[in-house]
N, C-alpha and C positions, 0 to 999 in steps of 0.2 A: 417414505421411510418411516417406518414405524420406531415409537420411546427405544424397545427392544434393538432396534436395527442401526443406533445413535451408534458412531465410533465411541471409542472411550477417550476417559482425558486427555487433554492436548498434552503430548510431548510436542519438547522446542529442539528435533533433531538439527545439524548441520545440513543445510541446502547448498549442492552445487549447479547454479548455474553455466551457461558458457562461458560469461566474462565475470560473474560473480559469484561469491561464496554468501550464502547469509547462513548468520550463527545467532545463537538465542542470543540476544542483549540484556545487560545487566551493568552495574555500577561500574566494574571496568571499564565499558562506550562510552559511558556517561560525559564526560570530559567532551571526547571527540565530537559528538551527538549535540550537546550545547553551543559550540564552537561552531560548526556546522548550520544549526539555527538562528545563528548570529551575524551570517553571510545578508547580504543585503537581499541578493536572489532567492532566499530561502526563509528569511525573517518577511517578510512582503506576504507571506502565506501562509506560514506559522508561526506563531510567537517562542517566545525563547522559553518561555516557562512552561513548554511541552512537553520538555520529559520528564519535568515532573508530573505531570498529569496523565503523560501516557504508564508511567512508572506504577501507576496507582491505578488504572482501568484495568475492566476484564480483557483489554486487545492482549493478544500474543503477539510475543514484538521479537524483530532481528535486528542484530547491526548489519549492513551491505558494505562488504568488505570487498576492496578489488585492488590488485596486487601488492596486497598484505597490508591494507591502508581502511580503515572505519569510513568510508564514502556515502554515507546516507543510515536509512532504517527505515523498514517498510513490516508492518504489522495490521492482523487481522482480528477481526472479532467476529462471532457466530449466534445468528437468531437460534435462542436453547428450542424453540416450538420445531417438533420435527416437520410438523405441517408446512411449513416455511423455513423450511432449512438452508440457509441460503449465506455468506462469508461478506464482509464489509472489509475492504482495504485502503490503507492510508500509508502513504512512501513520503518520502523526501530525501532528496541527493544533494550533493555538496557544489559550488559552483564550478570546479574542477571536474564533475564528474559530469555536467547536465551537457546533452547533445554530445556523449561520447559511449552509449549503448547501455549504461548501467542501471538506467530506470527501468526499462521497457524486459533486460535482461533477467532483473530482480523478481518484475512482475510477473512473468514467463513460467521462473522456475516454482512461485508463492502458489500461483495456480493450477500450475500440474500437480503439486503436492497437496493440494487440497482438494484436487479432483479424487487424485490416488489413494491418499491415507486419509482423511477426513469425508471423503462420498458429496465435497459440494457439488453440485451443476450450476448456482448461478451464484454471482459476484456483483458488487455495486461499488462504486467512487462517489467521491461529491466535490471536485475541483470548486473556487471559486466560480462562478462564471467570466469575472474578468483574469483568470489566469488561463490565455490562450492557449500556452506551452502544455499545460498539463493536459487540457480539453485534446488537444490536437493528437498530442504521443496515447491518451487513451482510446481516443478514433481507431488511429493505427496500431493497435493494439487490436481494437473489435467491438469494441465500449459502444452501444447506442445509446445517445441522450433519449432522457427519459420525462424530464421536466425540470423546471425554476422550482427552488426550494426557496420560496422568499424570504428574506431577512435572516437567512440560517446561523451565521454565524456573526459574534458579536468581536469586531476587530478594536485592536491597541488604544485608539479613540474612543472609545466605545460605540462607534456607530455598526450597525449590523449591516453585511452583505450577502448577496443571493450567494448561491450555490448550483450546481445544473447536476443531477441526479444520472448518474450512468450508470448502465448495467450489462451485461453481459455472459451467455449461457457459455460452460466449458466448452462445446462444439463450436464454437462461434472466434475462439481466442486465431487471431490471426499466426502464423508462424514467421518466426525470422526473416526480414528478406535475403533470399537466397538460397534459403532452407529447404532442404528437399520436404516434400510435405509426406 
């Protein structure tokens, strides 16, 4: 993809998944989104003072709403080099939502729309390494681990832990089970 061939600015359209809706996020989630970061299953991986920080990156960020309820936020960000054109994703769901379809849901519809209106083909995560949950749900999603990111990230203690690098070409994204393909 050539400079010339780059979509244009990110619009933060409404996404409908099957079980999910994601919508641009902004200071109205805010509240929900802290709260949410504050669960013990979801502070263990992200710190609470993330949405200030996501609030203030270049990621394009949603709330993941499921039946009319702020249930997470799943947001991406974009290598600008068109030579490496490629989408960075980062989710979290609420402990009410985990193991009841709305991660994987979220994911689904983040990357068909970034296949379609944005022209990505490949996608990366970077779960902790000791977060099995997330490792496992992006397996079955399609995700190949790619390598130890060592010391990536610097946790509440400040001690730093790895990270396991996963990636994933659009062709590759596994479909729903059950899904006709």
């Amino acid at each position: 993809m050539s400079a010339s061939q780059l979509p244009p600015s990110v619009e933060r359209p409404t996404l409908q998944g099957r079980l999910v809706t994601l919508r641009p996020a902004g200071e109205a989630e805010a509240p929900a989104l802290r709260a949410i970061l504050a669960q013990p299953s979801v502070a263990e991986w992200w710190r609470r003072d993330e949405w200030d920080r996501i609030d203030v990156s270049d990621a394009v960020t949603f709330a993941i709403v499921a039946d009319g309820e702020v249930v997470g936020c799943i947001q991406y960000s974009e290598e600008a080099d068109p030579d490496y054109w490629a989408a960075a994703i980062d989710i979290f769901v609420s402990a009410a939502a985990q193991g009841r379809g709305a991660g994987p849901d979220a994911m689904r519809t983040l990357i068909a729309w970034l296949v379609e209106a944005r022209g990505h083909h490949r996608f990366t995560v970077d779960p902790a390494t000791a977060n099995a949950r997330a490792v496992h749900v992006y397996g079955k999603l399609g995700f190949k681990p790619v390598g130890v990111l060592r010391r990536y990230e610097r946790v509440a203690d400040g001690t730093w832990r790895d990270a396991l690098l996963m990636e994933l070409l659009a062709e590759e994204l596994e479909p729903e089970e059950g899904a006709a393909s």
